[in-house]
N, C-alpha and C positions, 0 to 999 in steps of 0.2 A: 393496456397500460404499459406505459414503458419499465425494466427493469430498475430500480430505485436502487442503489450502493447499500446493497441490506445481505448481512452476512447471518446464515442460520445460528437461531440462538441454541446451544447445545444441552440438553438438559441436565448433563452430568460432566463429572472429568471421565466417565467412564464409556461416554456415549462413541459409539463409530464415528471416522468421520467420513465425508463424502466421498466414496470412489475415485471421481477426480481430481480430486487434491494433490492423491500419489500416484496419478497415471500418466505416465511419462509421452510428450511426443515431438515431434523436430520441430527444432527453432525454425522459427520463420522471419521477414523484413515486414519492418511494418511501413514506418515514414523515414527520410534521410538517413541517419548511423541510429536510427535505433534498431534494436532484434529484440524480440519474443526468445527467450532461454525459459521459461517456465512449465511449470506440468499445463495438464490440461485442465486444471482448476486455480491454480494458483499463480499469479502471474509472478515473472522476474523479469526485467527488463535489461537491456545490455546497449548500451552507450560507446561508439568506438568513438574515438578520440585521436587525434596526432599523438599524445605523450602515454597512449594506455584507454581503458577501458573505465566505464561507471554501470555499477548494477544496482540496481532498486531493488531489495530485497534478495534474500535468498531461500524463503520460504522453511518450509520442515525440515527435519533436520534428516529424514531419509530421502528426502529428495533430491540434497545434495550432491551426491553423485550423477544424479539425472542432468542436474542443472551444468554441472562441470563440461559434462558431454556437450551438451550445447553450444555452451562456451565456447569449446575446443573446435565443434563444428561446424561454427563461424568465424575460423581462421583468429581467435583470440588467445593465446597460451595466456593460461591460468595467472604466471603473475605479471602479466601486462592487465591485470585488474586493480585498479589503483584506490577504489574507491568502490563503498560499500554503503547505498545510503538507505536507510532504514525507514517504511514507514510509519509502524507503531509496533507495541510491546505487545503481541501477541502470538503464542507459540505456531502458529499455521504461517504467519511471515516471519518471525525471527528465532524459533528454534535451529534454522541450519545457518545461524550468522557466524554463531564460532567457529565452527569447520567450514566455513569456508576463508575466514581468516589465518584460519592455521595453513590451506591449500593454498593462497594467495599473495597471502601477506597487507592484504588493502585494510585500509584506514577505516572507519567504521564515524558515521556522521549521521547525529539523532536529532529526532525533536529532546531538546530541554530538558520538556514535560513527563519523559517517559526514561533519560537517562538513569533512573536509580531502579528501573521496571529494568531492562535490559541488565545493568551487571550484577541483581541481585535472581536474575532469571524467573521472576516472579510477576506476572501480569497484574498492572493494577487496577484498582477499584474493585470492586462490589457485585458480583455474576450470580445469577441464578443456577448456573453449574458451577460454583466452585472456583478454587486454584487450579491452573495446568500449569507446572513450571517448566524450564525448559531450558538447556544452558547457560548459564551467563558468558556477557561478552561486553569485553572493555571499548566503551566510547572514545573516541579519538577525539571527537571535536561535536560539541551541542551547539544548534543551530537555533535562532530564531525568526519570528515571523521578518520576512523581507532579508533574513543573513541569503548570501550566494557563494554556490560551491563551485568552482573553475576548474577545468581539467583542458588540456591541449586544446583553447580554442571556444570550447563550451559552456556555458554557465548554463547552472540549473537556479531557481530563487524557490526558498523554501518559504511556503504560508503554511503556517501556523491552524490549523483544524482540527482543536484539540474536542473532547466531548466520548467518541471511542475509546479513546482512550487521553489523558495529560496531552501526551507530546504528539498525538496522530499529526503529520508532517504530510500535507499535499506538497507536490515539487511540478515549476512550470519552466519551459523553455522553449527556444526558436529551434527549427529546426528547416531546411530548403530540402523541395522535394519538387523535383520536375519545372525550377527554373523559379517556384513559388516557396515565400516566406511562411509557416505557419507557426502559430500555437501550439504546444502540446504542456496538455495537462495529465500529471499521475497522483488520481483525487483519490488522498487517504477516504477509508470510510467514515459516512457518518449515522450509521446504522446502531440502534440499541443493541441489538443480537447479546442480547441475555445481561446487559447492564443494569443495575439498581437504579432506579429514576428516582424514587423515594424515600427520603432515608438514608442514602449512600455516604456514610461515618467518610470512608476513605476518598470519596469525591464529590464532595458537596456540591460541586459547582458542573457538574454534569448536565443541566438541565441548562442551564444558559450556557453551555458553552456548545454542547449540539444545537439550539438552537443557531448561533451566531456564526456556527462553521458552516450550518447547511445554507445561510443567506449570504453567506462572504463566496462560500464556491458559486452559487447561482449568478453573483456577477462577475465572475472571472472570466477573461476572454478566452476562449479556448477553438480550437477548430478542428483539434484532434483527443479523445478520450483516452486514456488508457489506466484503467480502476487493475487495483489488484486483485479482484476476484474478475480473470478477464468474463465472465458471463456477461457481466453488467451490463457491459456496452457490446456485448457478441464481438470482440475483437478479432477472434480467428475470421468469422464469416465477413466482416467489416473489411480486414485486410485481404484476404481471397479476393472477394468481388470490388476492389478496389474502393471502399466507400468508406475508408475512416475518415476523411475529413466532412463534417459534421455539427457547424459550429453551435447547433441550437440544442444538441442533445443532451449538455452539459446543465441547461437552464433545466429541461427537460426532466433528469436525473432527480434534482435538486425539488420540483416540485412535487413529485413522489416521495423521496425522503422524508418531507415538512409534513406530507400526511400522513405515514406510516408513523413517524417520530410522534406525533398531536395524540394517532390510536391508543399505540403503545403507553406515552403519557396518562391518556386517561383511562386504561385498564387497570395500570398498577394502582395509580389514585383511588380507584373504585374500590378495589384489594385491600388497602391501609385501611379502610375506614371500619 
């Protein structure tokens, strides 16, 4: 079975997290101006541009420094970063959003849904581990489904894939790679990974809204993957052996989620009663 966009659900705030998360290793080229700047678990992505740089995340907030390195060692000085765009309010992707705004200076662009998650530092909805809180960090500009972010040349268009969390923000764009146009999609999760399905006072509307993020990504065109937990899609091995373009993987993904999401559904259901 292919790997389905499913993040471990944690059993506490106190639980370890996974090795890889904070294991640092060299940026690599994936497609066109995109780079790999993220640990070995946690993806950050890096955008060159004519006018400056865009990154997708900046993962924990000790990471930070890792991720900088990256940066730097893709020929990018720190504030030719112009642009910070976030995929959802969860401390493993936006705990190191603030220092890297403070290093940078870049503008920070959310889902909506998740803007008052972000500068209240406080993840929302309803978890079976708990609160992790984790810097807060001032939103420059909230985006929704179909808004587009432009930087020297580039547009990203933000869909809306709310259910992980409110404002979880998939982001898609064109990119030329060897003469060829493609796809690239960077599909926020739509995994439970310790969410309340039943019950959830603070997200009621969780259950149809993972439902309808994971049927809206399965028809999105895509021919290239790239999920913020790079496992998902084996992105390292994918871009090594030359094979991230991909266009069915995505559909792929998606019909893993819908059964993992159904399981999960009716576990907790069985639970309540």
């Amino acid at each position: 079975m292919i790997a389905a966009l499913m993040l471990p659900a944690l059993a506490s705030a106190t639980t370890p997290n996974p090795p890889a998360w904070t294991r640092s290793i060299q940026p690599f080229h994936l497609v066109g101006s995109i780079w790999y700047v993220g640990t070995e678990g946690l993806a950050a992505y890096l955008i060159k541009t004519r006018d400056g740089a865009i990154l997708l995340d900046a993962t924990m907030a000790e990471n930070v420094p890792a991720v900088q390195r990256s940066i730097r060692a893709v020929v990018v000085p720190l504030d030719r970063v112009k642009l910070l765009l976030v995929s959802h309010a969860h401390f493993d992707h936006a705990a190191g959003d603030a220092a890297m705004v403070r290093a940078t200076g870049a503008k920070v662009v959310a889902g909506a849904g998740d803007v008052a998650a972000l500068e209240s530092g406080t993840s929302p909805g309803e978890t079976s581990y708990g609160v992790i809180r984790f810097p807060a960090v001032k939103v420059t500009r909230a985006v929704r489904d179909g808004d587009q972010v432009m930087l020297g040349g580039v547009t990203l268009r933000a869909i809306a894939t709310p259910g992980h969390t409110p404002g979880c923000t998939s982001w898609t764009t064109r990119v030329v790679e060897r003469g060829r146009s493609l796809a690239v999609i960077f599909p926020c999760s739509v995994s439970v990974a310790g969410n309340r399905l039943i019950g959830n006072r603070r997200y009621p509307g969780i259950v149809a809204d993972l439902r309808d993020s994971i049927a809206r990504l399965a028809r999105e065109p895509a021919d290239v993957v790239l999920p913020f937990h790079p496992e998902q899609a084996d992105v390292r091995a994918r871009a090594a052996g030359q094979r991230l373009v991909a266009p069915t993987l995505l559909p792929a993904l998606m019909r893993d989620a819908a059964q993992d999401f159904e399981r999960e559904l009716a576990r907790q259901a069985k639970e309540a009663w």
